[in-house]
N, C-alpha and C positions, 0 to 999 in steps of 0.2 A: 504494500500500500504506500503511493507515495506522501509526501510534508503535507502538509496544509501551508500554502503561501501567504503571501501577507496582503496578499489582496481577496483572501477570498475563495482564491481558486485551489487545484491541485496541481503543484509540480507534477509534470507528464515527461521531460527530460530524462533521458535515460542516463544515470551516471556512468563516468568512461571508467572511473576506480571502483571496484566493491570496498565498502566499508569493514573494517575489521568487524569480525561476527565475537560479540559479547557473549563469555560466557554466563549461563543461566546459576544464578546463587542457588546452591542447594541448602533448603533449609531444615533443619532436625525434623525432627518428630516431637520430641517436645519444645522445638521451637514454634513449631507448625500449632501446635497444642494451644500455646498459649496465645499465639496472634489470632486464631478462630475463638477465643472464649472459652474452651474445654479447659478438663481438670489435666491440673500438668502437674506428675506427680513428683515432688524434690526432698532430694531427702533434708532432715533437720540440721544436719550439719551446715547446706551449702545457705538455709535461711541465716544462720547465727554470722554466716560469714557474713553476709550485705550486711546483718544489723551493724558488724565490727565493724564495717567499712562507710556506715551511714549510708550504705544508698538505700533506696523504695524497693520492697520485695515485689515483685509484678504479680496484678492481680490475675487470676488461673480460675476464672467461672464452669460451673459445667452447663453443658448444654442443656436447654429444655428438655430435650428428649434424654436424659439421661438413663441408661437400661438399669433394672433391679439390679442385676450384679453389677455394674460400676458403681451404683450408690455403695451395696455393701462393703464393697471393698474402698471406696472412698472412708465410709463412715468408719471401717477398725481401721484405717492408714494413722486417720486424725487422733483415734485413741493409743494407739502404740506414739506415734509422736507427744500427744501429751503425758502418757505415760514415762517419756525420757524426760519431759520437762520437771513433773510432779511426782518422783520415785517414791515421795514420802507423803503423798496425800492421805488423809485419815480425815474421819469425822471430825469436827471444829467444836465440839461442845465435848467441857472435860468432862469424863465419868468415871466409874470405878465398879456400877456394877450395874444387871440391866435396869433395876428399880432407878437409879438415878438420869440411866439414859432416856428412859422415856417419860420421865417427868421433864427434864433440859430439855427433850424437843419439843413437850407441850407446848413448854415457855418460850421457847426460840420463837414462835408465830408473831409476826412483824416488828420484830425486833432482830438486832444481830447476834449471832452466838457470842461475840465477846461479851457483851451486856446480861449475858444469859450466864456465861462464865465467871461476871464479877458479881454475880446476885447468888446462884446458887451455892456457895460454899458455907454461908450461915443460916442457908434451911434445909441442906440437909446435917451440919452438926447438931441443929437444935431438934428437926424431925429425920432422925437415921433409916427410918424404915416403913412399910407401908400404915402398919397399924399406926404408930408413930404419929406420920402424917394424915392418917383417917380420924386422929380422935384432936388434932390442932381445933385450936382458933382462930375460925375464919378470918377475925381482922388482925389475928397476930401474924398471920401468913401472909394478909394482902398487906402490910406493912412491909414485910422483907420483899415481895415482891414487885412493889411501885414502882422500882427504877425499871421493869421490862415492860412497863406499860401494858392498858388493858387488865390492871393486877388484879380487876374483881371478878372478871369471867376465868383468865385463869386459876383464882385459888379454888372456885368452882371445879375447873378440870382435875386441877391435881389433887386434890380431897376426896372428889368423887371417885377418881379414877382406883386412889389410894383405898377408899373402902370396900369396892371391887375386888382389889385385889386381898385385901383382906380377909373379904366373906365368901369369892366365887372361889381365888384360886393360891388359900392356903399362904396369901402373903408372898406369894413368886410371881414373877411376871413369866406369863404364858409364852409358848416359844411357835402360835402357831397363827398364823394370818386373822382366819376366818373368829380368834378368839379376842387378838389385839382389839384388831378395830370395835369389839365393841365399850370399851373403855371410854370413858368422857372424855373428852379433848381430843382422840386418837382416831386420824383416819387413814388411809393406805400408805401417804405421803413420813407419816410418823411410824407409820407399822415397820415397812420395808427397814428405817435407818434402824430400829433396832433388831428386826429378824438379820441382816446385813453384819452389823456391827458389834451385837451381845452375843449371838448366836449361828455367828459364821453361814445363814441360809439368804442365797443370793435374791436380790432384790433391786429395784429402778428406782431412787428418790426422784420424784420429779417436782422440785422447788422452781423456785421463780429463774431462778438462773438456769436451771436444765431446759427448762419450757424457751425461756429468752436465746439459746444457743442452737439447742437442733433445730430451731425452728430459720435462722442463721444459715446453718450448714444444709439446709434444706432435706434434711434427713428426712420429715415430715411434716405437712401443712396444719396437721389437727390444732385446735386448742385445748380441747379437753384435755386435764392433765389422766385419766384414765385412759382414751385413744392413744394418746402421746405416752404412757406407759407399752403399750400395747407395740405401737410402731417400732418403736427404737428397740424393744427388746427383741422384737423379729430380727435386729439387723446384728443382731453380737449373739454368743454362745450364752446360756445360763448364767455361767461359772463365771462369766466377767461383767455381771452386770452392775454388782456391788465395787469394783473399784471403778469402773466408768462412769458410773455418779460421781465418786467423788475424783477421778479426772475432770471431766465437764464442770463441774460446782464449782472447783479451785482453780480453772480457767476466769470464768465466768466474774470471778468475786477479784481477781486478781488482774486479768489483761481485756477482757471482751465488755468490756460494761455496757452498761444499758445505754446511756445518753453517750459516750463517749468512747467507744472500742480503741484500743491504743493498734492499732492496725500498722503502724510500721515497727511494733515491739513483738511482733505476733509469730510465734513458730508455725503454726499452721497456715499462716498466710495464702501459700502457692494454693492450697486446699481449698477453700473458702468462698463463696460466692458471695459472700455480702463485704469482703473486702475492699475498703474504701471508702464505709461507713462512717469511722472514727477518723483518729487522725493518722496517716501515712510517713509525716516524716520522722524516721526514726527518731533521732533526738528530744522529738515534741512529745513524740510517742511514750519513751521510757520515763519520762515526768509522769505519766497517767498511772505508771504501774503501781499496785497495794501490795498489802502485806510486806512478804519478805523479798516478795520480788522488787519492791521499790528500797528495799531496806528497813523496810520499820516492822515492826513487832506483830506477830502472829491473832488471833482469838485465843488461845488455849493459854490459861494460865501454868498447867501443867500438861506440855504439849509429849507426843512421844519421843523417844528418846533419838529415833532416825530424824526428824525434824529439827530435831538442836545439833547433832552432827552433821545435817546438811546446811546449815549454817542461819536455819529461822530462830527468832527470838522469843519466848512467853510474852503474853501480856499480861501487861500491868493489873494489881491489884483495884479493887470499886473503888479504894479508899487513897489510892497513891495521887500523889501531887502532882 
């Protein structure tokens, strides 16, 4: 085909030289990947390198049409990568035994586990145990627990729940779904963290941040946090559904936030379809980061002991200055 001339026309001219013939750039595959919008998959290492080097990790959408198995193999990429990121992720509300675990998650309801961590240690020295807690005063309990806000429907919960357990099941807490949930305060959401986490029987937390993230990664469109149990557990084994809560959660509370995703501090970055959201420039980015990933102080007054050799810090006491 020939020019287009400057008047309009087409050069018709035959040239007397042939033009050197340009070769064609061949471009990867996941180079290819990434300029069409597909998932382009990298590993975690070569992310951490741009963050060293402060450039912008490129965003890697997947297609609309994404197939079942490319989601699922998308969706465990992202949890083996946050798994390198979070080696030492654990529930965030300290406990000691399940009786305490699932009164702290009552209490956790719209409040933060550190707040739930700096309330709880003077009710349960004062109520150690279910009966304990079943035979309190109601306003000496909604007293210790004001600072988690909402303290009059919760001392409701945990009273209730506490004489429950006292009169249905012998002052233990029940190790089995269909018995949790019927406990005052306790529903699937509260059940799962402690069948997961007292009692080693795997289980989906889907808190505000799990809902806020797959929904992100497009793992699933549902809102319900029951359907959104449902989905995402289709996409991983049983057996890993209790630490992929708490991968996704410690993302979520740590780098993807709600109003603000630090998006150029992101190891999953390449992964990600909503990349771009937050903010991209890495520098800007690693300011947004919480916890220990920004350097400051965990929720867990008395965190596990992998979490202080990985180099996070307890938080502070109710009462510290």
């Amino acid at each position: 085909m020939g020019e287009q001339g400057s008047d309009g026309g087409r050069e018709t001219e035959k040239r007397t030289e042939k033009a050197p013939v340009k070769k064609k750039t061949t471009v990867s595959a996941t180079e290819g990947a990434t300029a069409n919008g597909s998932t382009r998959a990298t590993t975690r290492e070569s992310a951490k390198a741009r963050g060293a080097a402060g450039t912008k990790p490129a965003a890697a959408k997947p297609p609309r049409t994404e197939s079942r198995t490319a989601l699922v193999r998308r969706a465990r990429r992202i949890n083996r990568e946050l798994a390198e990121v979070f080696p030492y992720a654990h529930p965030e509300l300290d406990f000691e035994n399940p009786f305490q675990l699932v009164v702290a998650t009552v209490l956790s309801a719209q409040t933060t586990d550190l707040r739930v961590n700096q309330t709880t240690p003077a009710l349960f020295a004062r109520y150690p145990t279910p009966e304990d807690l079943a035979a309190a005063d109601p306003e000496e309990v909604e007293e210790i627990l004001r600072p988690t806000g909402f303290f009059r429907a919760k001392t409701r919960s945990v009273i209730g729940l506490s004489k429950m357990l006292a009169e249905d099941f012998g002052g233990e807490v029940p190790g089995r779904l269909e018995d949790l949930v019927k406990l005052p305060g306790v529903g699937r959401k509260t059940a799962f963290v402690v069948l997961g986490n007292a009692f080693g029987r795997p289980g989906i937390t889907v808190d505000t941040h799990f809902q806020r993230l797959v929904r992100r990664w497009k793992w699933t469109e549902e809102t319900d946090p029951d359907k959104i149990e449902a989905a995402v557990g289709a996409l991983f084994p049983k057996s890993e559904w209790t630490d992929l809560s708490h991968h996704v959660i410690w993302h979520g509370r740590r780098i993807c936030h709600a109003r603000k995703p630090a998006c150029g501090a992101c190891p999953i970055a390449p992964l990600c379809p909503a990349y771009g959201e937050g903010e991209t420039d890495p520098d800007k980015a690693r300011k947004l980061l919480k916890y220990e990933k920004g350097g400051f102080p965990g929720q867990r007054l008395n965190p596990p002991q992998a979490y202080l050799d990985a180099g996070g810090r307890p938080a502070p006491p109710l009462d510290a200055a």
